[in-house]
Backbone bond lengths (Angstrom), bond angles and torsions (degrees), N, CA, C in turn:
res aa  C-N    CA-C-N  psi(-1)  N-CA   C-N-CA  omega(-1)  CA-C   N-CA-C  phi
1 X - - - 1.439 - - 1.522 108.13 -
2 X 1.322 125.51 113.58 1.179 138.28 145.27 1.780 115.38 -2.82
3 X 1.188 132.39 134.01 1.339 138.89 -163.57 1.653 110.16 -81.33
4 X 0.877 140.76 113.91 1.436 115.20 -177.37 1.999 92.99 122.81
5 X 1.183 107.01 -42.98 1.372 111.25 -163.39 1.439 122.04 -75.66
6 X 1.399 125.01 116.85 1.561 124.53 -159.51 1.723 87.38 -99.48
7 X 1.253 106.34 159.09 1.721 115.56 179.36 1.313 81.07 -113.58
8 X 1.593 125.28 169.08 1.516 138.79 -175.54 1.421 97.99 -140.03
9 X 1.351 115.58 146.03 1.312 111.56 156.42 2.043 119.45 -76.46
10 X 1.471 98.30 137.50 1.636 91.59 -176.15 1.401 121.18 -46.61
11 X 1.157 132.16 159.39 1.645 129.14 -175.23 1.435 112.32 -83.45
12 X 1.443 121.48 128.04 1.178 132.16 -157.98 1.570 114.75 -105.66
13 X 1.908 112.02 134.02 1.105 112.04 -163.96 1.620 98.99 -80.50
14 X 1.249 127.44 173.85 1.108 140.60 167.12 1.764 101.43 -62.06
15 X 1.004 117.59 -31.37 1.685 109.63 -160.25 1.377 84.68 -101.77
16 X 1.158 136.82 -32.72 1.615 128.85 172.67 1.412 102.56 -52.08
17 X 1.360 119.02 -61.86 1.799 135.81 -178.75 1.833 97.72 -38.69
18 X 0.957 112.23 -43.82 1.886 107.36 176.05 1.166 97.07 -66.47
19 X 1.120 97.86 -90.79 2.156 100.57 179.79 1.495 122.59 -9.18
20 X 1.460 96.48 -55.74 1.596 97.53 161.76 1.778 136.37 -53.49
21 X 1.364 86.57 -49.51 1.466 107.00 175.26 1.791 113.50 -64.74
22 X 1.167 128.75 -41.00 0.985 149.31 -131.09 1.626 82.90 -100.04
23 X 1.485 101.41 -57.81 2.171 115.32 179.97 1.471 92.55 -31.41
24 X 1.679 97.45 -82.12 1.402 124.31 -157.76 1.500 105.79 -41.32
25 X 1.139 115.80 -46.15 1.847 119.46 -161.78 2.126 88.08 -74.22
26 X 1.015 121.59 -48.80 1.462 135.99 179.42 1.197 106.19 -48.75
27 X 1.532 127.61 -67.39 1.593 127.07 172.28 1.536 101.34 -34.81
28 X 1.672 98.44 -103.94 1.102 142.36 -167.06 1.863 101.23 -30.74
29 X 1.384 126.44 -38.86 1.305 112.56 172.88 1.394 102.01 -108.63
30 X 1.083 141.21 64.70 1.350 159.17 136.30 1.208 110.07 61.27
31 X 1.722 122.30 27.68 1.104 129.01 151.13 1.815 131.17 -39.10
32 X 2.011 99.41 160.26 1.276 75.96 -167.31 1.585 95.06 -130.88
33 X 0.956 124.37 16.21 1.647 148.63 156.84 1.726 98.04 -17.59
34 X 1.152 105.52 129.72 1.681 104.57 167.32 1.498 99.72 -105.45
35 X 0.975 89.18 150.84 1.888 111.36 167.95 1.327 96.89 -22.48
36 X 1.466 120.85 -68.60 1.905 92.43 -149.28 1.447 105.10 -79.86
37 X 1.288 115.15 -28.20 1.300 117.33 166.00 1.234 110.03 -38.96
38 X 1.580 141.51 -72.42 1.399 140.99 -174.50 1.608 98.85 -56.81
39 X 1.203 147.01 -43.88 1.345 147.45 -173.90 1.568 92.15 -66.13
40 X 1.174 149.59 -84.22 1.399 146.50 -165.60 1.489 109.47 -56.17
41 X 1.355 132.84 -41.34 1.328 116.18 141.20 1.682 147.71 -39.74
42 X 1.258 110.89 -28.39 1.449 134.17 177.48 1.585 89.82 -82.52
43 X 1.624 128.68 -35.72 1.603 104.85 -175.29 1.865 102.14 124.30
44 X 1.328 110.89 -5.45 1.082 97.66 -170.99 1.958 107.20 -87.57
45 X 1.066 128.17 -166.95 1.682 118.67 -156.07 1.944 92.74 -105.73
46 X 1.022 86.76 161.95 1.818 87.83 -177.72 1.689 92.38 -66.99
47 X 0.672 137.33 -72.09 1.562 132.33 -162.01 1.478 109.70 -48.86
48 X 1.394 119.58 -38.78 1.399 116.22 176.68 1.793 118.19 -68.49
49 X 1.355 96.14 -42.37 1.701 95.97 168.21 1.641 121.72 -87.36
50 X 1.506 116.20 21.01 1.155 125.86 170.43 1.912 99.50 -92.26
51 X 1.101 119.24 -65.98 1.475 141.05 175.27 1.594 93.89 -87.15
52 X 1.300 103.87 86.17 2.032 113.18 163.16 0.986 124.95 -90.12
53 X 0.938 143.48 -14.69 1.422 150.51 -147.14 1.531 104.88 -83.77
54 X 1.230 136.96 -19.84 1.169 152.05 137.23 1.690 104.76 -34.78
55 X 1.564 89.50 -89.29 1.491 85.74 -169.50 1.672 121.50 -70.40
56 X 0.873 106.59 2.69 1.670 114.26 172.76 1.822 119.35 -82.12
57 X 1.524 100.28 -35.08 1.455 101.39 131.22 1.022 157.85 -32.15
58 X 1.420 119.32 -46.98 1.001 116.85 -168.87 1.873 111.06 -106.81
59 X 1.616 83.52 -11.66 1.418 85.36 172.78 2.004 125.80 -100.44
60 X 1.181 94.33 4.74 1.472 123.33 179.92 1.932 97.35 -58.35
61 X 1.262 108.52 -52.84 1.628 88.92 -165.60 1.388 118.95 -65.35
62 X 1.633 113.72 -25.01 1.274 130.58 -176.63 1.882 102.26 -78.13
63 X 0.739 123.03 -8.27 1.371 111.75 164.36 1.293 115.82 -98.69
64 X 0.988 153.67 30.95 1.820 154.81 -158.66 1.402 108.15 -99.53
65 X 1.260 125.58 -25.64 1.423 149.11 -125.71 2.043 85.17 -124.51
66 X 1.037 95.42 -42.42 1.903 108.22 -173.01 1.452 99.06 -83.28
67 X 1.281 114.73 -35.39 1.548 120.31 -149.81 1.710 94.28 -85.29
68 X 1.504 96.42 -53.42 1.438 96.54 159.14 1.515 128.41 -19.66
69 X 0.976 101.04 -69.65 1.730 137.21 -144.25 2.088 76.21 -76.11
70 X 1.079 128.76 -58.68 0.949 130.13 -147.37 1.986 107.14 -90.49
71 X 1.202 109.73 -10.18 1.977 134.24 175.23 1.475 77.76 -76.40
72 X 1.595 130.99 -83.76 1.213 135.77 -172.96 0.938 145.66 -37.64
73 X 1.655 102.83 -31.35 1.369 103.39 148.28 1.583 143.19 -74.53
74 X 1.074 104.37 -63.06 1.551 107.17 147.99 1.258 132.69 -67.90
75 X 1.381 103.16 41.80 1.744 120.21 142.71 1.623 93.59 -102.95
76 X 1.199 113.92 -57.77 1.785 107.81 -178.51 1.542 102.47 -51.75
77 X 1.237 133.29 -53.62 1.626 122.69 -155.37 2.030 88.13 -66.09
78 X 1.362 110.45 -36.44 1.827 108.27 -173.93 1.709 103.99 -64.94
79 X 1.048 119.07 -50.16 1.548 124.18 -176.68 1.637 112.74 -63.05
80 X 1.450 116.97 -28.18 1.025 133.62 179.10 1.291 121.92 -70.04
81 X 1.787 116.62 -47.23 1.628 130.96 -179.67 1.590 97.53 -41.83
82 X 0.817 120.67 -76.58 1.482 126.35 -157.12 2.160 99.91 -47.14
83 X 0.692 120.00 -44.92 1.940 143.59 -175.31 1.929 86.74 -69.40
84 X 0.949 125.90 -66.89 0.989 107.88 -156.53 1.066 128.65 -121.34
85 X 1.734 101.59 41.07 1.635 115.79 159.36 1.203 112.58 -57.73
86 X 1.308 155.02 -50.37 1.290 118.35 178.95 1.497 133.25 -99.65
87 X 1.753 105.87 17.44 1.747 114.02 173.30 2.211 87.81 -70.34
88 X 1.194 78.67 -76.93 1.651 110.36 -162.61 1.473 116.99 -85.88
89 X 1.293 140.01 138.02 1.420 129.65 -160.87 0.932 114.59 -97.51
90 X 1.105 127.90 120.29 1.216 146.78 -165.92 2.256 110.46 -42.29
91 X 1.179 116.78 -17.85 1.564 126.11 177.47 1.867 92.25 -84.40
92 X 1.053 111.65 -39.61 1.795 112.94 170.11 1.376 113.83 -60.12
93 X 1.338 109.81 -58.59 1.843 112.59 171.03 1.492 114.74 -42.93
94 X 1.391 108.05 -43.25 1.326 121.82 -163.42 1.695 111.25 -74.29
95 X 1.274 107.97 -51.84 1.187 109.02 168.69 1.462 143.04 -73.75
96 X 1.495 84.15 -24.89 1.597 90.87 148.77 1.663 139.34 -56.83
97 X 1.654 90.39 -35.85 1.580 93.09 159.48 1.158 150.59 -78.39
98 X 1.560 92.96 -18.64 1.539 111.26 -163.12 2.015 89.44 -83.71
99 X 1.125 118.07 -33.05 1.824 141.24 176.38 1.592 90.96 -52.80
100 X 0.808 140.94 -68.24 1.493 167.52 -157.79 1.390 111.34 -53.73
101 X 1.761 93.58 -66.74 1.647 112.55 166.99 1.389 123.95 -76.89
102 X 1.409 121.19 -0.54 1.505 116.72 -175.44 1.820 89.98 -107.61
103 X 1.180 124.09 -34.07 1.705 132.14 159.85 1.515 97.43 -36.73
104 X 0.968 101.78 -53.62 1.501 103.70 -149.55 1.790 111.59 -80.86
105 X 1.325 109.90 -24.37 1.468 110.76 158.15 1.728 117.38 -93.57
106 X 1.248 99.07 -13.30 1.496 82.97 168.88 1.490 118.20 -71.56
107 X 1.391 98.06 -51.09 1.919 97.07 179.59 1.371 120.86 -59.61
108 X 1.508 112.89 -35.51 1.327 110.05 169.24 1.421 118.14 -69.22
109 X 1.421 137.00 -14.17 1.184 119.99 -179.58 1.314 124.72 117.25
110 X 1.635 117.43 -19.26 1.224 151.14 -151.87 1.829 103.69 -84.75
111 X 1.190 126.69 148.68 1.869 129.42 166.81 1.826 74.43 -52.01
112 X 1.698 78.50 154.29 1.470 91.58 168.72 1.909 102.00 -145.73
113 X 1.532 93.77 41.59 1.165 126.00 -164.82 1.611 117.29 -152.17
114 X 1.544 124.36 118.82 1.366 119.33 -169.37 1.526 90.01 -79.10
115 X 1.576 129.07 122.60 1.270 151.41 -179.40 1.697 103.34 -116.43
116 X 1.087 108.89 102.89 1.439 133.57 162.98 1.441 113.39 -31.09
117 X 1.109 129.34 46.37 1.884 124.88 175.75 1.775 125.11 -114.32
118 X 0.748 101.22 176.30 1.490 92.00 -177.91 1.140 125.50 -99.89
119 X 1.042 139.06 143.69 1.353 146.71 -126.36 1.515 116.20 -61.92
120 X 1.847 93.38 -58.60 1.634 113.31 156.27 1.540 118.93 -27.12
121 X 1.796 114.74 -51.16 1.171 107.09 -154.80 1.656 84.26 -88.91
122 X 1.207 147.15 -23.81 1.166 133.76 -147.87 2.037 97.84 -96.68
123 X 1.500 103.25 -28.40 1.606 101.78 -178.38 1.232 89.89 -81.61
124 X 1.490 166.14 -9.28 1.743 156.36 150.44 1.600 99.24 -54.84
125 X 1.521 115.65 -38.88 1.881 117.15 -145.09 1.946 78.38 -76.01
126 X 1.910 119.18 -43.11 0.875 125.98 -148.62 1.716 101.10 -73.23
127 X 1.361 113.29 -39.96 1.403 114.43 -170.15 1.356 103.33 -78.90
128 X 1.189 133.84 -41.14 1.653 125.94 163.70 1.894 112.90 -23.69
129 X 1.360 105.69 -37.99 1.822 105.69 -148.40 2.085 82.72 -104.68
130 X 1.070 104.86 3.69 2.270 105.80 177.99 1.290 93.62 -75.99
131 X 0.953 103.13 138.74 1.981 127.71 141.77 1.564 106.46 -54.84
């Protein structure tokens, strides 16, 4: 990037701003809402939150900030397992992460599902979902 040059986040619709809101409150309070469910709640049309990938786009940059927030944590709950085998039980640590990491590919965009493919096809599936 050119010196001088600021990147912006894209300009955000009001019905994206739910969607967003709607993710975040869903993750983060241990909701269990699927995608189109939160998309047809936010307002968008059954057919559009059937086929997302559109709008999951566009709402991808506005989550970075969560996604963040949520890598960071479960580095603490991972650094933590080992420390606090005998406060907290170790199936609590665990699931906390595994909660954490399935958050964390959903918002990003990512299977949130181990899918049987080959490697080739899965490093193409992977570079599609990069900045």
């Amino acid at each position: 990037m050119a010196r001088g040059v600021q990147t912006r986040k894209p300009y955000i619709t009001p019905q994206q701003q739910r969607a967003i809101d709607l993710f975040v409150a869903n993750v983060i309070g241990g909701g269990t809402m699927k995608v189109e469910e939160i998309l047809l709640k936010a307002g968008y049309s059954a057919e559009s939150a059937r086929q997302q990938t559109n709008i999951m786009a566009g709402i991808k940059p506005h989550l970075k900030d969560t996604l963040n927030w949520m890598e960071r944590h479960r580095m603490m709950v991972m650094d933590q397992m080992d420390l606090k085998l005998d406060d907290a039980t170790y199936d609590e640590l665990r699931k906390s992460m595994e909660a954490m990491t399935h958050a964390i590919q959903l918002l990003g965009g990512k299977p949130t599902h181990n899918i049987a493919i080959a490697a080739e096809v899965r490093h193409r599936i992977d570079e599609l979902f990069e900045d």
